[in-house]
C-alpha positions as CSV (number, residue, x, y, z in Angstrom):
1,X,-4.9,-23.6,14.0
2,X,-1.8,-22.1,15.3
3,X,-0.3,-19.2,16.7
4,X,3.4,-20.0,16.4
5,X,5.2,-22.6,14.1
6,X,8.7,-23.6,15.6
7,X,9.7,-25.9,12.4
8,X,9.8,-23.3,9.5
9,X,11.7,-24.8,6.7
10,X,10.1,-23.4,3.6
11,X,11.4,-19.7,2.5
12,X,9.2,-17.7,0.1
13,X,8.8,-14.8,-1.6
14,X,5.0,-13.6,-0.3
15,X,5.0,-12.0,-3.6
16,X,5.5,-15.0,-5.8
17,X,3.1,-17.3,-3.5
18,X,0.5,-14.8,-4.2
19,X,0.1,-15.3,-7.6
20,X,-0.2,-18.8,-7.3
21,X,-4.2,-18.0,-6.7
22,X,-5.9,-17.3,-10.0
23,X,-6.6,-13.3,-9.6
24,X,-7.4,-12.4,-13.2
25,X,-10.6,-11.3,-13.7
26,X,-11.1,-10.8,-10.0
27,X,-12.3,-7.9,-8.1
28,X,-9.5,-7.5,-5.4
29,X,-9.6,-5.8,-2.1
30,X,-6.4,-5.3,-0.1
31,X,-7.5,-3.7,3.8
32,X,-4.5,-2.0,4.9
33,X,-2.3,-0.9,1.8
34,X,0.2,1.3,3.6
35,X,2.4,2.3,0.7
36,X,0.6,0.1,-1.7
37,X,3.9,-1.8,-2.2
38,X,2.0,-5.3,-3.0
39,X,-1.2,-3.6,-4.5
40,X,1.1,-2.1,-7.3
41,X,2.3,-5.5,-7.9
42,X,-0.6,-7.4,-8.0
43,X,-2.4,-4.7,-10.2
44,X,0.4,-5.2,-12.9
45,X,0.4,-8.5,-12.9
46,X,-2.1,-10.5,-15.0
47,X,-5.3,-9.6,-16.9
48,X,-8.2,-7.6,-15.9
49,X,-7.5,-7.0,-12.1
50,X,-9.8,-4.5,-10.3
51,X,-7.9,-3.9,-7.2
52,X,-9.6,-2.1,-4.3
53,X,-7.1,-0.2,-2.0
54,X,-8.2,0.4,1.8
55,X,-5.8,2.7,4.1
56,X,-6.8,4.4,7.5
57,X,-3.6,7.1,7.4
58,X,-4.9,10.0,5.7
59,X,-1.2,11.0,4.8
60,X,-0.6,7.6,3.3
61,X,-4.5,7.8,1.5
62,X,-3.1,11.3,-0.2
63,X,0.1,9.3,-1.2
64,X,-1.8,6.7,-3.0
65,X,-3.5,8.3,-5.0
66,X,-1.1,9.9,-6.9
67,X,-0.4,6.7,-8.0
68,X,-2.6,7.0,-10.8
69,X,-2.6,3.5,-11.8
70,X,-5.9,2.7,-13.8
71,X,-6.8,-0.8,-12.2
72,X,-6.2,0.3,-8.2
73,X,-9.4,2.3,-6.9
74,X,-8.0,3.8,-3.4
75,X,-10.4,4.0,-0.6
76,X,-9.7,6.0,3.0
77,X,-11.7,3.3,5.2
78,X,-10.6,0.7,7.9
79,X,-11.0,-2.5,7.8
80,X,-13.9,-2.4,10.3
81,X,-15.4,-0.1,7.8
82,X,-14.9,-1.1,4.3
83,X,-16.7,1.1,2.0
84,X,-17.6,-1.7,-0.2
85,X,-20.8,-3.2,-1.4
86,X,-22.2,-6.7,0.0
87,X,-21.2,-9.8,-1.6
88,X,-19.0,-7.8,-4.4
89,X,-15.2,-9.1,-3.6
90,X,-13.6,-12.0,-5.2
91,X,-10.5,-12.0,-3.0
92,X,-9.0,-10.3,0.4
93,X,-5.6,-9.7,0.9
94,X,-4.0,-8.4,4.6
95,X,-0.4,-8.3,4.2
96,X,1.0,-7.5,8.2
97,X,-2.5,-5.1,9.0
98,X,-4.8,-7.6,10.7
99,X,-2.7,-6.8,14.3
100,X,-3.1,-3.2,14.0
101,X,-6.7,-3.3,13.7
102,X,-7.9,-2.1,17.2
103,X,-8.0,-5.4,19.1
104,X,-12.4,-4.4,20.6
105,X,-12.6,-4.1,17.0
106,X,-11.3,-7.1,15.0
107,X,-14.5,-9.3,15.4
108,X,-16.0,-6.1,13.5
109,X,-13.4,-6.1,11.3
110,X,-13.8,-10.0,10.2
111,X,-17.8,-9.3,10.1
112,X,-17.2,-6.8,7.4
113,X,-14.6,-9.1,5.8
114,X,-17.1,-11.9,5.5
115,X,-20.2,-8.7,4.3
116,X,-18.1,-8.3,1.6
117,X,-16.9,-11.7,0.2
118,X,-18.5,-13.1,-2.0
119,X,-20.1,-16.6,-1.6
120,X,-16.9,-19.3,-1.4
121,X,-14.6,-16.2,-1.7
122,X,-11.2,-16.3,0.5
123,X,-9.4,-13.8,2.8
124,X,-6.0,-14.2,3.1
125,X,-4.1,-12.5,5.8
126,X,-0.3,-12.8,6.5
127,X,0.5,-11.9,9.9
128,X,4.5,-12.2,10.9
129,X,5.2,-14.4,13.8
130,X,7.0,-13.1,17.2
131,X,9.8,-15.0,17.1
132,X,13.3,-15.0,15.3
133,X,16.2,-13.0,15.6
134,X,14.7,-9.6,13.5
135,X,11.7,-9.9,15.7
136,X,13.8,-10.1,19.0
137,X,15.7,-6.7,17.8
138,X,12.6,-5.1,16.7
139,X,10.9,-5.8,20.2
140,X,13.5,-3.6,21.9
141,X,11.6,-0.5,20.7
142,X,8.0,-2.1,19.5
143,X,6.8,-5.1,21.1
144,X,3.9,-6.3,19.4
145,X,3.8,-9.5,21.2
146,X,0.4,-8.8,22.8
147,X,-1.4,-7.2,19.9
148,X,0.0,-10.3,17.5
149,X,-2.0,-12.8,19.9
150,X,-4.9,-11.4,20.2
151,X,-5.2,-11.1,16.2
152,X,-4.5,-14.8,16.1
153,X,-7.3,-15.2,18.8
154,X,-9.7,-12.8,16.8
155,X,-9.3,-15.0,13.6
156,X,-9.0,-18.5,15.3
157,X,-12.6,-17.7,17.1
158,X,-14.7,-16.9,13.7
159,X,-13.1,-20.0,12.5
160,X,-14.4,-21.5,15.5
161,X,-17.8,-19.8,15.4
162,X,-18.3,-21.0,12.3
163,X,-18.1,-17.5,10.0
164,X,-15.2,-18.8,8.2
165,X,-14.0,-22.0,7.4
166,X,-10.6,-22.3,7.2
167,X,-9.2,-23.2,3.7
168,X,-5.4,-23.2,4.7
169,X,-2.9,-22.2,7.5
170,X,0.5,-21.8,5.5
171,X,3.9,-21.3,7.5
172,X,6.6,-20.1,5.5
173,X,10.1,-17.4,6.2
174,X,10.8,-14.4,4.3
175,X,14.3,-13.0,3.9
176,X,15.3,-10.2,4.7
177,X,19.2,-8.8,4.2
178,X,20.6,-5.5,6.1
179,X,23.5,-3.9,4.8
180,X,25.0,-2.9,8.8
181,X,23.0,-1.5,11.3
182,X,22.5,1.7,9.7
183,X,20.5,0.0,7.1
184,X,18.6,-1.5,9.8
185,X,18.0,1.5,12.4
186,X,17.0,3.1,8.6
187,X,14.5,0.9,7.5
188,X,13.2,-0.4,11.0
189,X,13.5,2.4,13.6
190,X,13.7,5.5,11.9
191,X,9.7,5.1,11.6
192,X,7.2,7.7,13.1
193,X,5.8,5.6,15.9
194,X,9.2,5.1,16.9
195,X,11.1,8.7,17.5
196,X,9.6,9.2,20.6
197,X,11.0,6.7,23.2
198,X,14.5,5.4,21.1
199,X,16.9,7.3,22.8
200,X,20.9,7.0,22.6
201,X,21.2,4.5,25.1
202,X,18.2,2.4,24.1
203,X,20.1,2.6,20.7
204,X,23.3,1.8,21.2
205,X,21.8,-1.3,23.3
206,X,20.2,-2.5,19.7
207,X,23.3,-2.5,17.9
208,X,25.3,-4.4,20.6
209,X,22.5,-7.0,20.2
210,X,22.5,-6.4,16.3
211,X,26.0,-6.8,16.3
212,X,26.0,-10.0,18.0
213,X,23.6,-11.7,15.6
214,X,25.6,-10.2,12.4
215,X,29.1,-11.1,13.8
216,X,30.2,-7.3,14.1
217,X,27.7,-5.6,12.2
218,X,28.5,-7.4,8.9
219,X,25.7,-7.9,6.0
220,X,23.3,-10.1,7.1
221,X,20.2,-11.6,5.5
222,X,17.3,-12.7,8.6
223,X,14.4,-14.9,8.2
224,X,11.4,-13.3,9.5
225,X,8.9,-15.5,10.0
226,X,4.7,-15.7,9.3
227,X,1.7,-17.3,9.3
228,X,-1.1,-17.1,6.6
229,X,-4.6,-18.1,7.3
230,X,-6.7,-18.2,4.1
231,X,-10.3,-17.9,5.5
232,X,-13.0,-18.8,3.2
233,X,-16.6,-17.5,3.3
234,X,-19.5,-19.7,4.5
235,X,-23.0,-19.5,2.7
């Protein structure tokens, strides 16, 4: 296993790579929802999907579930937590959640992971990679550099230990296209976490930087790079 990958050629969209696993007829659990943005889309894809939503933010839980969509059971739990019987889940998805898991409490997290699976099930968790141009603007005002390793660590040491074996370690780039800055400083620093230490000169010291990567601020599209381990459960 690897933390980092410097020779990304392949560019997907997560989305369509997803349903390249066989999901119908599954019972799905995805720790970490957020907005539910890939739950609704696996949900409505296929036949006879149970999804299973986890989210810790009870704002975001509240959100969810007036989603109403038959097939998605919403859950307020964290990963280290998972209000789910033993043995009862076909497949895990963590799309970008596994590093904000609490880093004293990500061994916990896999152990409840692996409770859950069932025999031979998988876990797949997508983690982006610090590196690239996006990340090097985004690490101006949230540097998750530290919390990014020690996930790695976390799941490379029940691989290790023997919890999980490892069925695949995928490498892959994701696009992503900004209109100017203002579409970026929209969609990636206008966030809660963030109002409290961007100030105007921190600002205007991401869009020189933006700038110089977009040639003047033009629309750009970034590859954002990640790293997918697909754990599978030992019996």
């Amino acid at each position: 296993m690897q933390l980092l990958n410097d020779n990304i050629t392949e560019v997907l969209n997560e989305e369509f790579f997803v349903e390249s696993f066989n999901l119908n007829n599954k019972t799905i659990l995805e720790l970490g929802c957020g907005s539910a943005t890939f739950t609704k889309k696996i949900a409505l894809n296929g036949e006879n999907r149970k999804i299973i939503a986890c989210e810790v933010d009870e704002i975001q839980h509240k959100k969810n579930l007036q989603l109403n969509i038959s097939n998605i059971e919403f859950k307020l739990c964290a990963a280290e937590n998972i209000l789910v019987e033993d043995n009862s889940i076909d497949m895990i998805f963590m799309f970008k959640s596994f590093h904000h898991i609490p880093v004293e409490l990500m061994k916990k997290a896999l152990g409840e992971i692996k409770r859950v699976l069932k025999p031979n099930a998988l876990a797949y968790i997508s983690e982006p990679l610090f590196m690239g141009e996006q990340n090097e603007l985004i690490a101006m005002f949230h540097d998750e550099k530290e919390v990014r390793e020690e996930a790695f660590k976390a799941i490379k040491e029940s691989v290790d230990n023997g919890e999980f074996k490892l069925f695949n370690e995928i490498f892959f780039n994701s696009e992503i296209t900004y209109e100017n800055f203002e579409d970026f400083e929209k969609k990636q620093m206008n966030l809660t976490y963030n109002n409290d230490h961007i100030n105007e000169e921190l600002k205007n010291k991401i869009k020189e930087r933006f700038n110089f990567f977009t040639n003047g601020g033009q629309k750009t599209t970034f590859l954002k790079p990640f790293r997918v381990d697909i754990l599978q459960k030992i019996v």
